[in-house]
C-alpha positions as CSV (number, residue, x, y, z in Angstrom):
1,X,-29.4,-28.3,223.9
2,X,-27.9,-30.7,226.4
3,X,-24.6,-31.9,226.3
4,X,-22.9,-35.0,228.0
5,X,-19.4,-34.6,228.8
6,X,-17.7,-38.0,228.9
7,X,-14.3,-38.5,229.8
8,X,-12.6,-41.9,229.4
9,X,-10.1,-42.8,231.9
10,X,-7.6,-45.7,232.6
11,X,-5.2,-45.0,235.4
12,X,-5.4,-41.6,235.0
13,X,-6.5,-40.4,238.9
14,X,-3.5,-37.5,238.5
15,X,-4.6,-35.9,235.4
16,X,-8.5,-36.0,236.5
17,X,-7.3,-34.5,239.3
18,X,-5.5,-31.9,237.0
19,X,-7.9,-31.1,234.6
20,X,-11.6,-32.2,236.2
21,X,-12.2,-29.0,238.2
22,X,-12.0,-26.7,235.1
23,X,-14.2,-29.3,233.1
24,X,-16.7,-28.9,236.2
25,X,-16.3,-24.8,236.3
26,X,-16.7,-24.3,232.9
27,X,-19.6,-26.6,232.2
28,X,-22.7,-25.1,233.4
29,X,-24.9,-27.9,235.1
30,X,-27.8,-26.7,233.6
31,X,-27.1,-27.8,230.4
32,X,-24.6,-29.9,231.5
33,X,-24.1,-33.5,232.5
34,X,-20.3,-35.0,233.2
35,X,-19.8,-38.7,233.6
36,X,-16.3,-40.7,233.6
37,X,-15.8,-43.9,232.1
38,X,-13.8,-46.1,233.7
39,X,-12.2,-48.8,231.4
40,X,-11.3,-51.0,234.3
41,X,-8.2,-48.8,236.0
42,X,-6.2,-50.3,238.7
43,X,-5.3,-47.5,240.5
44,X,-7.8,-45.8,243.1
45,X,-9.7,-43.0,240.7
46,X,-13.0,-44.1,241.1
47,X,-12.8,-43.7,245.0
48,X,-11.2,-40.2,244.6
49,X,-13.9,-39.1,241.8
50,X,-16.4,-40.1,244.4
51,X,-15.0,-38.5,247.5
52,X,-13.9,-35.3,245.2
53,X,-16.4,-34.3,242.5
54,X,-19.9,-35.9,243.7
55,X,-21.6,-34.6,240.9
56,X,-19.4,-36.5,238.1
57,X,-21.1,-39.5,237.3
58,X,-19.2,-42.7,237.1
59,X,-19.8,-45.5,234.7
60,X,-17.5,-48.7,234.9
61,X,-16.8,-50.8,232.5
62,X,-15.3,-54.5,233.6
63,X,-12.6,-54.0,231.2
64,X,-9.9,-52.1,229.6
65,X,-11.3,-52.0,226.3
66,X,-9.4,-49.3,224.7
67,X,-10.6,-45.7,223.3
68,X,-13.2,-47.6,220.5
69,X,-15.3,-50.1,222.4
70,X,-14.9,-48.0,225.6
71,X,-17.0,-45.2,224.4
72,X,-19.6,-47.2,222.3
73,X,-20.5,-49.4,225.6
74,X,-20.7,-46.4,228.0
75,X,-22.7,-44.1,225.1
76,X,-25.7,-46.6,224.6
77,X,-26.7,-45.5,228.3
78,X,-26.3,-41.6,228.4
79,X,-29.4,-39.6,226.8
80,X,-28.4,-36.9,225.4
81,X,-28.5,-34.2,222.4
82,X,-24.8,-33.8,222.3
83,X,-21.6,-35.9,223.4
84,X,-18.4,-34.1,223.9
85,X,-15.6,-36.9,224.2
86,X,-12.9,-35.5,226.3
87,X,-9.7,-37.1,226.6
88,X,-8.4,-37.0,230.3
89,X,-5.3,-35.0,230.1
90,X,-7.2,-32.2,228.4
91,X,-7.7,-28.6,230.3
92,X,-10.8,-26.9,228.9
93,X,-11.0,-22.7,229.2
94,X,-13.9,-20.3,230.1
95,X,-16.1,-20.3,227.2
96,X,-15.4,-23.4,226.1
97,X,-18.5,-24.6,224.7
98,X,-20.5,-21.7,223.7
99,X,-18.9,-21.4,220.3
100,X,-19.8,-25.3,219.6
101,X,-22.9,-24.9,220.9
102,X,-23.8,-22.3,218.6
103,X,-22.7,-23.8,215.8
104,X,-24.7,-26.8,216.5
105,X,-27.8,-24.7,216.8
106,X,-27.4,-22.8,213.4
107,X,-26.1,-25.2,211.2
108,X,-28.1,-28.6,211.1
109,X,-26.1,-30.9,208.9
110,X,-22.7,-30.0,210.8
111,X,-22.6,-33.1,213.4
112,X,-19.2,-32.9,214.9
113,X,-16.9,-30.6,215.5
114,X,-13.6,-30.4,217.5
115,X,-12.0,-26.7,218.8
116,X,-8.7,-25.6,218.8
117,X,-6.2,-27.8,220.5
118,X,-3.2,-26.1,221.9
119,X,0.2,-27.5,223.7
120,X,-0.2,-27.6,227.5
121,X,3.2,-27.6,228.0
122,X,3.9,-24.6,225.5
123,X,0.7,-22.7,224.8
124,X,1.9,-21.1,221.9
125,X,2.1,-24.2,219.7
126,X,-0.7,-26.3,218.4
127,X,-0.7,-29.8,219.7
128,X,0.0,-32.8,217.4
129,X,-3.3,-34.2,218.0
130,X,-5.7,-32.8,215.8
131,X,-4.4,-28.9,215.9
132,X,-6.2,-26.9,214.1
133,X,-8.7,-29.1,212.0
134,X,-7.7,-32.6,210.6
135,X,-7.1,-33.8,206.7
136,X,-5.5,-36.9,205.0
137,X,-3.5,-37.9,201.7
138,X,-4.8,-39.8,199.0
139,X,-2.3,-42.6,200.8
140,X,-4.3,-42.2,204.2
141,X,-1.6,-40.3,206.1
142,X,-3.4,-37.9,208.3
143,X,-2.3,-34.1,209.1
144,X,-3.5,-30.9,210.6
145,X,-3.8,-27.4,209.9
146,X,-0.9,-26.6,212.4
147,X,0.9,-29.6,212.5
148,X,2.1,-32.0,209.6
149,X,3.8,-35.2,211.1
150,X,6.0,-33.8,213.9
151,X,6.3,-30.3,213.0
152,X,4.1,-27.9,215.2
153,X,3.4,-24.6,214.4
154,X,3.0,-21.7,216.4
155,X,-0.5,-20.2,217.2
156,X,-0.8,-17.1,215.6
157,X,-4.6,-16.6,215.3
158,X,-4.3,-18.2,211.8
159,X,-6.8,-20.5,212.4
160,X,-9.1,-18.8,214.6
161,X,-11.8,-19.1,212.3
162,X,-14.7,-21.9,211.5
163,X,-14.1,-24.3,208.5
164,X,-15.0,-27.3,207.5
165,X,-12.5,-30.2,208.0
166,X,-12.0,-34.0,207.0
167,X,-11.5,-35.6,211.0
168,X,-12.3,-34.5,213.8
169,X,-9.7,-34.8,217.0
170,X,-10.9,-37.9,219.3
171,X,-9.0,-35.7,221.8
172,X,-11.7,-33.7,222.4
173,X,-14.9,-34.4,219.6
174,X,-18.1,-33.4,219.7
175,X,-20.7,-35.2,218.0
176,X,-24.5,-35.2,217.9
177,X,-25.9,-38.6,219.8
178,X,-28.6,-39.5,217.0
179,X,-25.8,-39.7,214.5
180,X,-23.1,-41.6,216.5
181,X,-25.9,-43.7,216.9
182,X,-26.9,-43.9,213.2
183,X,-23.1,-44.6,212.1
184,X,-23.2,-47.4,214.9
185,X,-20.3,-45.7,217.2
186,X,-16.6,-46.6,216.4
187,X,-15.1,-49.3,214.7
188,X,-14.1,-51.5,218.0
189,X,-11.3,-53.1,215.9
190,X,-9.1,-50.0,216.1
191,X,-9.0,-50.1,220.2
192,X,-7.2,-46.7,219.9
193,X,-5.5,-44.1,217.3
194,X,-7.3,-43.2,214.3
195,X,-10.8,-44.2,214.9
196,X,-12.6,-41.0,215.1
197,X,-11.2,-40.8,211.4
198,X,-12.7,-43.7,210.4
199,X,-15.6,-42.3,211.9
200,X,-16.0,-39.0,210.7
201,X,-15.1,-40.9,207.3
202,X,-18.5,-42.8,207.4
203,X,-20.4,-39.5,208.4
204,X,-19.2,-37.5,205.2
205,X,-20.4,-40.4,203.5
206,X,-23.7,-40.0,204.6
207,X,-23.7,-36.2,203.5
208,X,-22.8,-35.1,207.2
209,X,-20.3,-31.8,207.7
210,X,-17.6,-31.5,210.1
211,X,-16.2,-28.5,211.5
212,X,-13.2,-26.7,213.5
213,X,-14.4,-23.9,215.7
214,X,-11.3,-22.1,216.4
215,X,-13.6,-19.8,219.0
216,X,-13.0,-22.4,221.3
217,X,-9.9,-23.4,222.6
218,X,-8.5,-26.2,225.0
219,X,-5.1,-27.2,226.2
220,X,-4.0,-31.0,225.4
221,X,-0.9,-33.3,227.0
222,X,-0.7,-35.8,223.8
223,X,0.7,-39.0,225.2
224,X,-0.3,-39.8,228.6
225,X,-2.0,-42.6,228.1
226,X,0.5,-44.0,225.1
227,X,4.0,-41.6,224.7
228,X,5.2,-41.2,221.3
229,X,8.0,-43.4,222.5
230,X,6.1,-46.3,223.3
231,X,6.1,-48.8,220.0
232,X,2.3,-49.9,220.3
233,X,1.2,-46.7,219.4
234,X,3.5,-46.5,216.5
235,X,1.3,-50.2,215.8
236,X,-1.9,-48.8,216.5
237,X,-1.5,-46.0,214.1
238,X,0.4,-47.8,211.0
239,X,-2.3,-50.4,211.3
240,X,-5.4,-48.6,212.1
241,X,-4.7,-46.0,209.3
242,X,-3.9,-48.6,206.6
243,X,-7.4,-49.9,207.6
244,X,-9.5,-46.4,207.1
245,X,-7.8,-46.6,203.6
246,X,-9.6,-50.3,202.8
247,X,-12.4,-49.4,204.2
248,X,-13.2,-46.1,203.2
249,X,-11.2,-45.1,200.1
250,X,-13.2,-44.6,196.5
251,X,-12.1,-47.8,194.6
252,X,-10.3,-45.9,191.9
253,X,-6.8,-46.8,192.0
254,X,-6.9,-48.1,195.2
255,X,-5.0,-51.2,195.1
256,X,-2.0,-49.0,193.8
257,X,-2.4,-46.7,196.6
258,X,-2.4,-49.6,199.1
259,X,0.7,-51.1,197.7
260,X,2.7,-48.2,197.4
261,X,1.7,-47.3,201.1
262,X,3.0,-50.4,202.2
263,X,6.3,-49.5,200.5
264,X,6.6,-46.0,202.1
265,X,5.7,-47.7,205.5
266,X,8.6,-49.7,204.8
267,X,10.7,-46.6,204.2
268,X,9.2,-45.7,208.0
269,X,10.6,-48.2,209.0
270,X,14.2,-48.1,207.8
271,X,14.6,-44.6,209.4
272,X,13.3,-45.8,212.3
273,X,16.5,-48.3,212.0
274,X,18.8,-45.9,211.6
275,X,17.2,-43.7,214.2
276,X,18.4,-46.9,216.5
277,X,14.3,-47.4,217.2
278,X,14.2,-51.0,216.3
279,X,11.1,-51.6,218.4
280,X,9.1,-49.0,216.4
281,X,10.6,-50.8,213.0
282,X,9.0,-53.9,214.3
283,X,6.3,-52.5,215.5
284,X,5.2,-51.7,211.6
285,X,5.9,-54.9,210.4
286,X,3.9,-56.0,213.5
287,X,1.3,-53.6,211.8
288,X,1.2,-54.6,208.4
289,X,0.8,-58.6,209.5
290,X,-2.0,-57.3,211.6
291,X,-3.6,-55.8,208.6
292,X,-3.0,-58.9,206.1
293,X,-4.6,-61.2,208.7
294,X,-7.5,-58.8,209.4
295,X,-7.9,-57.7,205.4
296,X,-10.7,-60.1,204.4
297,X,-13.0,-58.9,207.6
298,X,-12.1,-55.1,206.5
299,X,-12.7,-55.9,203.3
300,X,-16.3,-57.0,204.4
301,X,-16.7,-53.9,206.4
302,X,-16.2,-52.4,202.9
303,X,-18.9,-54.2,201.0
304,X,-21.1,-52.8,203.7
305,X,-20.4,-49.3,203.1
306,X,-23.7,-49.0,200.7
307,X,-22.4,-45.4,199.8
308,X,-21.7,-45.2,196.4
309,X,-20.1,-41.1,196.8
310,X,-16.9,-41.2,198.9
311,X,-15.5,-37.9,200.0
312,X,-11.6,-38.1,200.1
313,X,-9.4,-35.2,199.9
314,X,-6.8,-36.3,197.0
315,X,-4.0,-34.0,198.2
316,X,-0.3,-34.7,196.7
317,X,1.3,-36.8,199.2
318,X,1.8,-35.5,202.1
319,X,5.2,-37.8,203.1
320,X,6.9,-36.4,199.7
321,X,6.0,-32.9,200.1
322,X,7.4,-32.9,203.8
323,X,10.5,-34.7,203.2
324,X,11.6,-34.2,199.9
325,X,10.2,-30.7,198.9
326,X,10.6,-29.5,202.7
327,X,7.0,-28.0,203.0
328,X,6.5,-28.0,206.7
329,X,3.5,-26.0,207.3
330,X,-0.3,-26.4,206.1
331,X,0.1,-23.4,203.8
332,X,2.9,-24.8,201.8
333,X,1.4,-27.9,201.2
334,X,0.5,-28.1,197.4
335,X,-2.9,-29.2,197.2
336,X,-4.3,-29.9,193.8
337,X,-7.7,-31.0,194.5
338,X,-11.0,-30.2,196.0
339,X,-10.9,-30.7,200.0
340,X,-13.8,-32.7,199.7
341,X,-14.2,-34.5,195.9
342,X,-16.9,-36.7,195.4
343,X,-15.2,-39.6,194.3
344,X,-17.7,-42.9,192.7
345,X,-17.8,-46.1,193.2
């Protein structure tokens, strides 16, 4: 089974610097291919790739063109069985893709899977993005087995087994090539945050399983490329999830679960206000014009959605649970519904 490791980089000569030489160590070449993708950096990491890690190959593209349409234009030209999309500020560990691999190899309709991801800067804690295996609400908030919104838990060995999951972490996600192919790669209106959701979305509709392998683990920064302080990624994620929602959620009360989104993004954004974050406050009403001037093309991308089963995990809402009823952790949450209902059309 071969595997291409792609890393997408912007800027980002320190952390490949960092984290490259494990990802090289751990990877054995003959299995084994690693490229970088260059969305158009300005700094000098191409030269240092070349001078540092000859066997890495490069592929440039001629622009910054965001996590989305970075990754489907360097994918078309890499053959491959598997692709392991590896974010750059993430430090792999021995062993880190035998337990994917197997899984691959024994269970046929399980195309992607993502492995533990753990804090770098505390390695005790699982790391906001994608922790332990990722869900949503029936409002399209998104949360993780080990982290819901910004409460992390400690790593315990609780999740150190392999279940099935709703998303997949675009932090690092593996995914077989003929299916990322099949689904048509990511939405390239999402640029960033949330699209490996939208993706692993179309796959379940298709029948498709995804997995967490908690046998493997990796270490993950969160943020270098956008901080949770920056207000464009507080815009990237309000709009991108309110568009996974359109696009992908059954029809059954759907307008009533977009509106009354809308409202508790509005709530967002008043304790953003009093938090004295006014740029993240704008930066969801930036969002939500975004999404009215975008709704009749994700609308269309809807319609073409032939599926007539969408799987959607119904859970109570996760923003009540976690700031009314206090339920910080993924085993408090109340959840009174199938993971995975089938949900018609």
């Amino acid at each position: 089974m071969k595997i291409a490791i792609v890393i997408l980089n912007w800027n980002g000569k320190e952390l490949l610097k960092k984290f490259l030489p494990k990802i090289i160590r751990y990877s054995n070449p003959k299995y084994c291919d690693i490229y970088v993708v260059d969305n158009a950096s300005t700094d000098d990491s191409i030269t240092f790739i070349k001078q540092k890690f000859s066997s890495v190959k490069i592929i440039q593209n001629d622009n910054n063109y965001g996590y989305s349409k970075g990754y489907n234009i360097a994918l078309k030209d890499i053959n491959t069985d598997i692709f392991a999309l590896v974010n750059t500020d993430i430090e792999v560990t021995e062993n880190w893709l035998e337990p994917i691999i197997n899984t691959f190899k024994t269970e046929e309709k399980t195309v992607i899977i993502q492995p533990k991801i753990l804090d770098f800067k505390d390695k005790s804690k699982f790391e906001y993005a994608g922790a332990g295996g990722g869900f949503i609400d029936k409002y399209g908030y998104p949360f993780c087995r080990g982290r819901i919104f910004n409460t992390l838990e400690d790593d315990k060995g609780q999740y150190n087994d392999v279940s099935e999951i709703f998303w997949a972490s675009g932090a690092c996600f593996f995914i077989r090539s003929h299916i990322f192919n099949q689904l048509k790669g990511f939405d390239n209106d999402f640029f960033a945050h949330q699209e490996e959701i939208d993706l692993c979305w179309r796959a379940k509709n298709l029948g498709y399983i995804i997995k967490y392998n908690g046998k493997s683990t990796v270490y993950h920064i969160g943020g270098a490329t956008l901080s949770a302080s920056n207000s464009k990624k507080t815009y990237l994620n309000f709009r991108n999830s309110l568009y996974n929602l359109v696009k992908n959620a059954p029809s059954k009360n759907l307008i009533y679960k977009i509106i009354f989104r809308l409202i508790l993004d509005g709530a967002a954004g008043i304790k953003f206000l009093f938090e004295f974050k006014p740029l993240h406050t704008f930066a969801i009403i930036k969002a939500h014009f975004s999404f009215y001037i975008n709704l009749s093309n994700t609308l269309r991308k809807r319609k073409n959605i032939t599926i007539k089963i969408k799987k959607y995990y119904d859970v109570n809402t996760v923003v009540k649970q976690y700031f009314i009823h206090k339920r910080k952790t993924y085993s408090e949450l109340d959840n009174n519904s199938d993971y995975f209902n089938n949900s018609r059309e």
